[in-house]
N, C-alpha and C positions, 0 to 999 in steps of 0.2 A: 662569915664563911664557916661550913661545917668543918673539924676537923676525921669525920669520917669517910672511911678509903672506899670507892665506889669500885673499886679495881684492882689485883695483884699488880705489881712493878713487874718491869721484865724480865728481871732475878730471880721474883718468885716464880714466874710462869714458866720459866728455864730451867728452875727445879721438877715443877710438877710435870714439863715433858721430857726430863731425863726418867722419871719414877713412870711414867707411861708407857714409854719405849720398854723400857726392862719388861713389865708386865706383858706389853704389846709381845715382844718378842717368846716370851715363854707360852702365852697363850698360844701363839702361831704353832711351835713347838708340840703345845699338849694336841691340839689340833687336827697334826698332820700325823700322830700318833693313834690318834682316835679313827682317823681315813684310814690309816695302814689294817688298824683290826677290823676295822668293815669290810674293806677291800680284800682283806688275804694277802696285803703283796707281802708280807712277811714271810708267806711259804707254809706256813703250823694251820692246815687244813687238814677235816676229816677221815680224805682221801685214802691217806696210807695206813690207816685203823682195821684191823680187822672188822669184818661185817656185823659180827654181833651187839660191838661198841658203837657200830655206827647210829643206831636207831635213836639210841641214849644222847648221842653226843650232838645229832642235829638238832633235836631242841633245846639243848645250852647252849648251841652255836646260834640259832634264831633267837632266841631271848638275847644274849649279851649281845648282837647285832641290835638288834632294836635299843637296848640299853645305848650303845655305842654311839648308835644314830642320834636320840635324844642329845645325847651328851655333845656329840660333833655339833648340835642344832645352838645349843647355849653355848657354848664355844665360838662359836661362828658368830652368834649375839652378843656375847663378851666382847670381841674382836672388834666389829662396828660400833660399840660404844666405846671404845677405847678410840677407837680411830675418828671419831666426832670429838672425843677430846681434843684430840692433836689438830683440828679445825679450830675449835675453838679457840684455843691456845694460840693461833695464828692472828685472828681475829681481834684475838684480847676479850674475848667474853667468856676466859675460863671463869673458874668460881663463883661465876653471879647463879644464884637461884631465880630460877625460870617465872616461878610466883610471887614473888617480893622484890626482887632488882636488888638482892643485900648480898653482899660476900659469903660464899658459906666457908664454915670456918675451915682453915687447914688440917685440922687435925679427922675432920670427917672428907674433905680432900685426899687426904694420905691412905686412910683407909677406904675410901670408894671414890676410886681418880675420877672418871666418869660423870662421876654423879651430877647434876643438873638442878636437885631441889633443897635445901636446907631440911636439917631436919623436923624440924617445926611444921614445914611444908608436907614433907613425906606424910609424917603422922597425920598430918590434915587431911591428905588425901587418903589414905588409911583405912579413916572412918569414914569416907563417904561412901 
């Protein structure tokens, strides 16, 4: 019988959804930070500028909109890969790499909770 772990214990998987959550939660945070500057609901619109500044100001205000938007978009993408972890984690098929079935290790866990393929794998896919 192999003595190699096909599977985090539920201890470790207990860790990596507290370290998810955290993340989960600030990402939510930057998020709804990123909506507010699209949106305006903050109030800090063109509006009250005198007119000569206004010409100047709506094309920073349409670039960092579009900027904002982008960024809202991988945020929102950040978000659902976060939240397939906490699936997984459920599941019990955190940590395993999508391409090999092997544990990928914690320490590239800790730094990309999400993540789905061993490094080995990534790079593989990389070069194709």
């Amino acid at each position: 019988m192999s003595d190699k772990k096909t599977r985090y214990s539920d201890e470790e998987l207990q860790e990596f959804k507290e370290l998810i959550l955290a993340k989960l939660e600030k990402a939510q945070r930057d998020y709804e930070l990123l909506r507010a500057n699209i949106t305006n609901t903050d109030g800090n619109d063109i509006a009250d500028t005198s007119p000569t500044f206004k010409v100047l100001e709506e094309g920073a205000s349409t670039l960092s909109k579009e900027e904002a938007g982008q960024l809202a978009q991988r945020q929102m993408k950040f978000i659902q890969h976060l939240q397939a972890a906490l699936v997984r984690i459920e599941n019990k098929t955190y940590g395993i790499c999508r391409e090999t079935g092997e544990l990928i290790p914690k320490e590239r866990l800790r730094a990309v909770p999400h993540a789905t393929l061993s490094i080995a794998s990534k790079n593989n896919q990389n070069k194709q």
